[in-house]
C-alpha positions in Angstrom: -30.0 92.1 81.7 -29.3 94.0 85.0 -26.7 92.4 87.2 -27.0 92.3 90.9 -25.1 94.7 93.3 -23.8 92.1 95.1 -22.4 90.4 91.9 -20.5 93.4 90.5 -17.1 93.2 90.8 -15.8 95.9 93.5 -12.8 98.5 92.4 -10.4 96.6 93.9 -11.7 93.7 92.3 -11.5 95.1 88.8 -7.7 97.0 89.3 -6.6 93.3 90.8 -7.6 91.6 87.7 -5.7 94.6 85.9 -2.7 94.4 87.2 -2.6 90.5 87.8 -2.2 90.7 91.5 -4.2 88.0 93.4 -7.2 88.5 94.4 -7.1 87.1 97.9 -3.8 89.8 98.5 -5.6 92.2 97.1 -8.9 91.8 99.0 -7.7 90.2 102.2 -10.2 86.9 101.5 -9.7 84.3 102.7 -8.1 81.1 100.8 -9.8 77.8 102.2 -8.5 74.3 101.3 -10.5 71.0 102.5 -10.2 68.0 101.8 -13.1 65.8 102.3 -14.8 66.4 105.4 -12.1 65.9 107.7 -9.7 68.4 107.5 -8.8 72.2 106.7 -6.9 74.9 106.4 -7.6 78.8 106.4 -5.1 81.0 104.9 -5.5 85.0 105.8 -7.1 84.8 108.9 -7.0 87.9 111.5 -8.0 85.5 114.6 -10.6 82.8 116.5 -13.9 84.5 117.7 -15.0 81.3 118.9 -13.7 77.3 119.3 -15.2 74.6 120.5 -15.4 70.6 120.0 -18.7 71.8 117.7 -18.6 75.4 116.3 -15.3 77.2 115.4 -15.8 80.6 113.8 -13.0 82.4 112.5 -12.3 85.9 112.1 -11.1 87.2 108.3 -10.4 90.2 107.2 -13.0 90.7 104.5 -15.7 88.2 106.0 -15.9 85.5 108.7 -15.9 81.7 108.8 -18.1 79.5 111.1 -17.2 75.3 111.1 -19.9 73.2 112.3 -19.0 69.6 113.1 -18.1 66.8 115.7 -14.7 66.4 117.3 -13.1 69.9 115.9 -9.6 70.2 116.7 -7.3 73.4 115.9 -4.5 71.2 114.9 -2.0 74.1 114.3 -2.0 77.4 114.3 1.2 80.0 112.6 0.6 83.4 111.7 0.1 82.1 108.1 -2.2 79.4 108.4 -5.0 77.6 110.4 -5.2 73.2 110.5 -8.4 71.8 111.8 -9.3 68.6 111.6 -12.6 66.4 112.9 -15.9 65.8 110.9 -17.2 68.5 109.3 -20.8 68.9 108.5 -21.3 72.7 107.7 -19.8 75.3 106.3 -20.3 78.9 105.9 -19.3 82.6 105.2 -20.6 85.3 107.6 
């Protein structure tokens, strides 16, 4: 069986599993927590591209994140984290 390009783990993929470092270090990714569809956070973000009460997209370093909902609300923002709460109805990776 041939794998897919896309599914074959990158070099720093591979020498992150080696050497036990975590992967989201590693390779920048982001780490996304939700619970339900009300709230969420977004660790290792670089910065907002776009917000609005509807569509929030959120820059990463290794991809992008657009939230599609009602009532979004950037909650709080540090340089470690992102808080958003309101009623979520899609989610996606750019």
């Amino acid at each position: 069986m041939s794998r897919d390009k896309k599914n074959k783990p990158t070099v720093r993929e591979r020498f992150a599993d080696a050497v036990d470092i975590s992967k989201d270090v590693m390779l920048g990714l982001p780490v996304v927590t939700m619970l339900g569809n009300r709230e969420l956070t977004i660790e290792n973000y670089v910065g907002i591209l776009e917000y609005g009460e509807e569509e929030i997209r959120i820059k990463c370093r290794a991809v992008s994140v657009l939230i599609e909902g009602t009532g979004l609300e950037l909650k709080t923002m540090t340089d470690d984290f992102l808080y958003i709460t309101g009623r979520f109805k899609c989610f996606s990776y750019e």
